[in-house]
C-alpha positions in Angstrom: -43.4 -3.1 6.7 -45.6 -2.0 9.7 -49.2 -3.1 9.6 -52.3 -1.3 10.4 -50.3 2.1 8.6 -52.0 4.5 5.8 -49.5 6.6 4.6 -50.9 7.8 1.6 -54.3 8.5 2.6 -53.2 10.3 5.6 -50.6 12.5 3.8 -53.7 14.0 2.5 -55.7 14.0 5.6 -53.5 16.4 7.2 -54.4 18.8 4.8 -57.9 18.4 3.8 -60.0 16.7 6.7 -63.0 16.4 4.4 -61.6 13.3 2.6 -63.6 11.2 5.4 -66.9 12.1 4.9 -69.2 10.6 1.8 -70.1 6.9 1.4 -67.1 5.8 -1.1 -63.7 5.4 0.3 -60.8 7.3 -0.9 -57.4 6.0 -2.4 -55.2 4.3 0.4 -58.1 5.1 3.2 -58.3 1.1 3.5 -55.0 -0.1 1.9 -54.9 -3.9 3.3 -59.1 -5.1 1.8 -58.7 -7.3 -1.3 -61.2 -8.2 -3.7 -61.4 -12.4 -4.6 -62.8 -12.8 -7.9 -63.6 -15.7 -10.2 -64.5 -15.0 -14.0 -63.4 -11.1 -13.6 -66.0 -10.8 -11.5 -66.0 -10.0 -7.4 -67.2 -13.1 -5.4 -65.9 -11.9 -1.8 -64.0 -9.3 0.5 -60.6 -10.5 2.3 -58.1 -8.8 3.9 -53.9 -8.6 3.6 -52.1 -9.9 7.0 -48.5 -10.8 5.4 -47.3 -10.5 2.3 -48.2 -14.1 1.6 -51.6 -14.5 3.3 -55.6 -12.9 3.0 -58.1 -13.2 5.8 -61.5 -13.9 4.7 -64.7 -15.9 5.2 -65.2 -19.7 5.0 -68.4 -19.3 3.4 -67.4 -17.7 0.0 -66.1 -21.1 -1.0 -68.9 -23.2 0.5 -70.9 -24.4 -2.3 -68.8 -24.3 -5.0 -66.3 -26.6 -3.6 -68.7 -28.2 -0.8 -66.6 -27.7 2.4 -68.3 -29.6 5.1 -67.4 -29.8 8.8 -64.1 -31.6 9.7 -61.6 -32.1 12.2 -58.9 -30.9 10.8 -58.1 -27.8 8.3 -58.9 -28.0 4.6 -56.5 -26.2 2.1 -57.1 -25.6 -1.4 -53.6 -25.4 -3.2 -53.6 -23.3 -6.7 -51.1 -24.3 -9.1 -51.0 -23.3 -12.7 -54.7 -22.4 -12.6 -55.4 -25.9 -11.2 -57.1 -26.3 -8.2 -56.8 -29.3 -5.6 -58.1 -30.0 -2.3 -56.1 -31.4 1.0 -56.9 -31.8 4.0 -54.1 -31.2 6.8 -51.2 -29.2 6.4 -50.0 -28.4 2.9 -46.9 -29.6 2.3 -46.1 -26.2 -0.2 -45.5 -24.3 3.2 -45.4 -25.3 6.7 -45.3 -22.9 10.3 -44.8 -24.5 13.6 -43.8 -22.8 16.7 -40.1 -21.9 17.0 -38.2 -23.3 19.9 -39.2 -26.4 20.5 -37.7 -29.7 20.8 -40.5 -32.5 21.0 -38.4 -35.5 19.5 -35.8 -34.6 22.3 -37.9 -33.7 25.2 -40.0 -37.0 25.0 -37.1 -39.1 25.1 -35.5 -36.6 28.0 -38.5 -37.7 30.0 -37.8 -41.3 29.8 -33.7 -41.0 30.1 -32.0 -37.6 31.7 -28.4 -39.3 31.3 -29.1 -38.7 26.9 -27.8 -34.7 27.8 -24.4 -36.1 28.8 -21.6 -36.2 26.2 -20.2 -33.7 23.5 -22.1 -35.4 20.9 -25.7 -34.1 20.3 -28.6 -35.8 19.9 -31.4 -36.6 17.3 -33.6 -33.4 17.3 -31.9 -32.0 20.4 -31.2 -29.1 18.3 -33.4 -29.4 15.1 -32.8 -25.8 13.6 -29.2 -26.6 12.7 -28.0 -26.5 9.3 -24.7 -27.7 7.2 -24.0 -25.1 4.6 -22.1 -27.0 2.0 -20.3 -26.7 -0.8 -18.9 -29.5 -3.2 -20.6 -32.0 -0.2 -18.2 -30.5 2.2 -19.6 -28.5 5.3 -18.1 -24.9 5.4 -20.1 -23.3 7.7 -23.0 -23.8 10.2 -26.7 -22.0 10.2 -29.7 -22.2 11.7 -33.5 -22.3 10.3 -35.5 -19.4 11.1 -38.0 -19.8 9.3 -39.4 -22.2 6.6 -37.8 -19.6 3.8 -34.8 -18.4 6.0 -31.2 -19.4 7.5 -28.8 -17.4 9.8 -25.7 -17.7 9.0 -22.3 -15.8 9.0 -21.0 -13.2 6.7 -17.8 -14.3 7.2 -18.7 -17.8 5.7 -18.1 -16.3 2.1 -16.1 -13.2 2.5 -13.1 -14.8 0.5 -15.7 -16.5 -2.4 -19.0 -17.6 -2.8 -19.3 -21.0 -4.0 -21.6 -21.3 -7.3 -22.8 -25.1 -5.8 -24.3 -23.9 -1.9 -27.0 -26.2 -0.6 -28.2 -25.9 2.8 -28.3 -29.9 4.8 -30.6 -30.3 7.1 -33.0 -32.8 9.5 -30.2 -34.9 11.4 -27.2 -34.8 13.2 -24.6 -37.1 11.1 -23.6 -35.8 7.8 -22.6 -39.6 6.7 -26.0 -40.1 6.6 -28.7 -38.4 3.4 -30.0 -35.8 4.8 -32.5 -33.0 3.0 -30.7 -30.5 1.0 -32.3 -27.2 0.2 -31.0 -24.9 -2.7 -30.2 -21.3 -2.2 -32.2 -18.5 -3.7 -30.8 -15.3 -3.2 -27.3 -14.8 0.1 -28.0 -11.5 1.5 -24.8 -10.3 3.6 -24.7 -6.9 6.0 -24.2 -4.2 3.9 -21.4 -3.2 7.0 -19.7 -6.6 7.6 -15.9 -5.3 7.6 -13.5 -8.8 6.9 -10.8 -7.1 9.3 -12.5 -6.2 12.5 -15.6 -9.1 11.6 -18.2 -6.2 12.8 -21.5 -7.1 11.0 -20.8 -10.5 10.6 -23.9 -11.7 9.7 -25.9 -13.3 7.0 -29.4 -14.2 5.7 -29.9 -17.8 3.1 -33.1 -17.5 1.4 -34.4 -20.9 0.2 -35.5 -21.9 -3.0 -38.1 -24.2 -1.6 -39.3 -23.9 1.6 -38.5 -26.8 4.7 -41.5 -28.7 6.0 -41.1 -29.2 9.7 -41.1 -32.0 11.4 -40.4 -33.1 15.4 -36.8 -32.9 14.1 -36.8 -29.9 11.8 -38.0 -26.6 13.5 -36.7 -22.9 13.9 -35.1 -21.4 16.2 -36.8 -18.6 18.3 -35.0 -14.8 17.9 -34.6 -13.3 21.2 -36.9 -10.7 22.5 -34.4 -9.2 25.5 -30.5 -8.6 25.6 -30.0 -8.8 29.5 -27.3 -11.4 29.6 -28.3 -12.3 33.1 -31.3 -13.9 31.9 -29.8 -16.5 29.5 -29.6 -20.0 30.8 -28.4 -23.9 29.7 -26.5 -21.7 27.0 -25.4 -24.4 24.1 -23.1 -24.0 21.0 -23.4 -26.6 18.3 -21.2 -27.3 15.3 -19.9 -30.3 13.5 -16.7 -28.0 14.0 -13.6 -26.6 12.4 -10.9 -28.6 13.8 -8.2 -30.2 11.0 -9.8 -33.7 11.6 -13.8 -32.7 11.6 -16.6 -34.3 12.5 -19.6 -36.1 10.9 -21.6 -35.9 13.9 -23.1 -32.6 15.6 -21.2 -31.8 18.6 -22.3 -29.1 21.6 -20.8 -27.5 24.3 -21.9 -25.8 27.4 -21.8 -22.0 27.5 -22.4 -19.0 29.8 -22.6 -15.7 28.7 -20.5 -13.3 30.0 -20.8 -9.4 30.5 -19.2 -7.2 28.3 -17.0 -5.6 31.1 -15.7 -9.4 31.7 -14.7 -9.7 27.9 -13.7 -6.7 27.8 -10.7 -7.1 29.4 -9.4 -9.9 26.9 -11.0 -8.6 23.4 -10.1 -5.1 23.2 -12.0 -3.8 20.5 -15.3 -5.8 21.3 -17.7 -4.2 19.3 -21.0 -2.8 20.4 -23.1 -5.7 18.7 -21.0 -8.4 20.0 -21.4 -10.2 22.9 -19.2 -13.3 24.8 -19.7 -16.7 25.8 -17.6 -18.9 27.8 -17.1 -22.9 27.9 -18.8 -23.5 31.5 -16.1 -26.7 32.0 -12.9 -26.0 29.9 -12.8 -29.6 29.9 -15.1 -30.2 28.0 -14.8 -27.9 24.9 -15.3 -30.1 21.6 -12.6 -27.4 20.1 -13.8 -24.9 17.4 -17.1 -25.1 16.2 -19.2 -23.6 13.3 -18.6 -20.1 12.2 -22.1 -18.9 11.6 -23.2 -21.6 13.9 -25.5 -20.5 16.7 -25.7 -20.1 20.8 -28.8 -21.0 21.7 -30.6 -20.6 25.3 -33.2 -21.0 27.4 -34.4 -18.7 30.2 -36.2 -19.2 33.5 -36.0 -22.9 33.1 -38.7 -22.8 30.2 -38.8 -25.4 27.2 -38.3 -22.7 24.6 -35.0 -22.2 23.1 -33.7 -18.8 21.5 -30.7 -18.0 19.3 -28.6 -15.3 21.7 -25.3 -15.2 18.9 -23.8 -16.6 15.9 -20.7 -17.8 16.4 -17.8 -15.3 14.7 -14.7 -16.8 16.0 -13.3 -18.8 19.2 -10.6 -19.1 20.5 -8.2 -22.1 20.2 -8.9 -24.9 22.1 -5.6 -24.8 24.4 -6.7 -21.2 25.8 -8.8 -21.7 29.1 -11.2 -20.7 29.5 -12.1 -21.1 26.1 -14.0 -17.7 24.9 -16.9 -17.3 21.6 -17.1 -14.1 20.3 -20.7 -13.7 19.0 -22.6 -11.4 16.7 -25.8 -10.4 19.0 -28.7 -11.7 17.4 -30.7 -9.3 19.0 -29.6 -6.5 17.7 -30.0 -7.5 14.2 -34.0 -8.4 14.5 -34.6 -5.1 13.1 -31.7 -5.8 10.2 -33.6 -9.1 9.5 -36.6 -7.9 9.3 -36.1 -5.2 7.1 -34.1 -7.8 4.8 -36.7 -10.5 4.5 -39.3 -8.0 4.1 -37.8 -6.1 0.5 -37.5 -9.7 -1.5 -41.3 -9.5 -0.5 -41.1 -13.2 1.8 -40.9 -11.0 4.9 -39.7 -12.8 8.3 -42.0 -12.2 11.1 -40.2 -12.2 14.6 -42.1 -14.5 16.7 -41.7 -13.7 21.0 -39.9 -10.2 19.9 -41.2 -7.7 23.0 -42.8 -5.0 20.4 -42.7 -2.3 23.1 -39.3 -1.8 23.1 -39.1 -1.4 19.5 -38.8 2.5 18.0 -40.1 2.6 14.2 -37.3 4.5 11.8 -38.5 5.2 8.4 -35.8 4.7 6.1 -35.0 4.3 2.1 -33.3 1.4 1.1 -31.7 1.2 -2.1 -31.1 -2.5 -3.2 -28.6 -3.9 -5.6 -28.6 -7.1 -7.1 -26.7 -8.8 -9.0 -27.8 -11.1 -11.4 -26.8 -14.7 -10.8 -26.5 -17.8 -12.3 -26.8 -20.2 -9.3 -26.5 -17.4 -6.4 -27.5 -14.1 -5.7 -25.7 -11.5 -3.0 -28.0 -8.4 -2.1 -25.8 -5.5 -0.6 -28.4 -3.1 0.9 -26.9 0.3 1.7 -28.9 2.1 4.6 -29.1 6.1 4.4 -27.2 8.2 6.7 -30.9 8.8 8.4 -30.3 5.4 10.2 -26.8 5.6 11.1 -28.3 8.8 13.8 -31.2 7.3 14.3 -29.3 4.5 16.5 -27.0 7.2 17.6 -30.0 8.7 18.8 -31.1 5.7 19.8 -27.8 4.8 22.5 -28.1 8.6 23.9 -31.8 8.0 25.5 
């Protein structure tokens, strides 16, 4: 949902423009202010900024629980009415920047020769995940967010296993690993298993990830221009008929859409291609739902461009990816994350090119015993919207 908006209060401003005057405000005038209150009774103001956090002042909290000055943060966790005091970052929910990759880029300082190879290194791509099922990986993903993975819709179009866990925080699967279990699989409410249009997928987490040098999200991309995308990497611990335990990555470039064009024929309009820069190197298939990450203008911030919908076998040279385009699902996402109420905000998304459509979206889901799928349906309103949209 779009901050800063007062729907209900300006409804009726538009037809009686004496609502504003008086002392008292009216219903939906100041929809995000909160009251805190202890006993019943109002202690302080604050205000909404997410659907899971209030701004307000340090000061209604001083005395009672004798904050004092500090280097670092305090947090006061609230469990079952209890209260307790840490100091840091709590480890209930954790943000850090998306993107980054200090565990890699401190040893890439010391030793350039570690981005040789097709196998990848510890936290060289940290937002990886191994979806698994029966302790068998099925499908790759990547973090998002503490709460969220991207994934592939394709990954479960024949079944969805009742035992998913999402593996995570290193690069061999012979080694433990973190495993995080599934809340609720959300697939495009348009993914067709013939033509794979729509093939993508959103893993909400029971419990959210605490990051770490080798556990951070990946960045969403805030431009399409395929000219701009650089160092282009796809990771998997792949698909081949032997496997591997260990991540591998390969070296991509993406390619127009007139280039793929002429070897995919029905390429569809949020798809885009990639290409193994050196044939010779291709570590064979790799992860459906796995990502292609980049980097642009030489910068140390990584972005995922496409999740991986199928490639071609290794044999075929050059080898080709065809990729769901990431960024034309950031308003999908967001709209997704936002109705189970633990809404995904887009960090680096270039707001001005975004155009607000106001749509109804009926949910439906059904009740699970160890997973849950949520097949939104959007109104027609939205299907001409991004007609409308394609025209200007």
């Amino acid at each position: 949902m779009a901050c800063g908006l007062r729907p209900a209060y300006e409804s009726i401003l538009g037809i009686d423009k004496s609502i504003t005057e008086g002392r008292y405000a009216k219903d939906g005038e100041f929809p995000w202010h909160v009251s805190i209150q202890s006993n019943g009774k109002h202690i302080c103001g604050g205000t909404v900024i997410s659907a899971l956090w209030v701004l307000t002042a340090a000061r209604c909290f001083a005395e009672e629980v004798g904050i004092i000055a500090s280097s670092s943060s305090q947090h006061f966790v609230f469990k079952n009415d209890q209260q307790s005091r840490t100091t840091g970052s709590p480890i209930e929910y954790t943000h850090t920047a998306c993107g980054l990759r200090p565990a890699y880029e401190s040893i890439l300082g010391i030793d350039k020769s570690i981005t040789e190879g097709r196998y990848a290194k510890d936290g060289e791509f940290p937002w990886h995940v191994s979806i698994q099922s029966n302790g068998k990986h099925i499908c790759g993903g990547t973090v998002i967010s503490a709460l969220w993975v991207l994934t592939a819709a394709r990954c479960f179009a024949e079944e969805v296993p009742p035992d998913l866990i999402v593996v995570m925080g290193g690069i061999d699967l012979e080694l433990p690993l973190e495993e995080y279990h599934l809340d609720r699989l959300i697939l495009h409410e348009k993914f067709n298993r013939t033509s794979l249009q729509n093939d993508i997928a959103l893993i909400l987490l029971r419990s959210p990830i605490e990051f770490s040098n080798k556990k951070i999200p990946i960045c969403l991309p805030f431009m399409y221009d395929t000219d701009m995308w650089q160092h282009c990497w796809v990771t998997g611990w792949g698909t081949t008929s032997e496997g591997s335990l260990v991540l591998q990555k390969t070296q991509m470039k993406v390619i127009s859409r007139e280039h793929c064009s002429d070897r995919i024929l029905l390429l569809g309009d949020n798809m885009l291609c990639a290409e193994v820069q050196r044939a010779e190197e291709r570590t064979c298939k790799v992860d459906n739902g796995g990502p292609l990450v980049c980097s642009y203008w030489n910068t140390m911030k990584w972005f995922q461009v496409g999740i991986v919908s199928w490639a071609e076998d290794c044999a075929e040279k050059p080898n080709l990816d065809i990729l769901m385009s990431v960024y034309h699902y950031v308003g999908w996402i967001e709209n997704q994350t936002a109705t189970t109420g633990k809404p995904f905000f887009v960090e680096g998304v270039d707001k001005r090119s975004e155009v607000t459509v106001r749509v109804t979206v009926k949910v439906k889901v059904v009740s699970r015993a160890e997973t849950q799928l949520v097949f939104l349906e959007y109104p027609l309103l939205l299907f001409i919207s991004l007609i409308a949209l394609r025209l200007l």
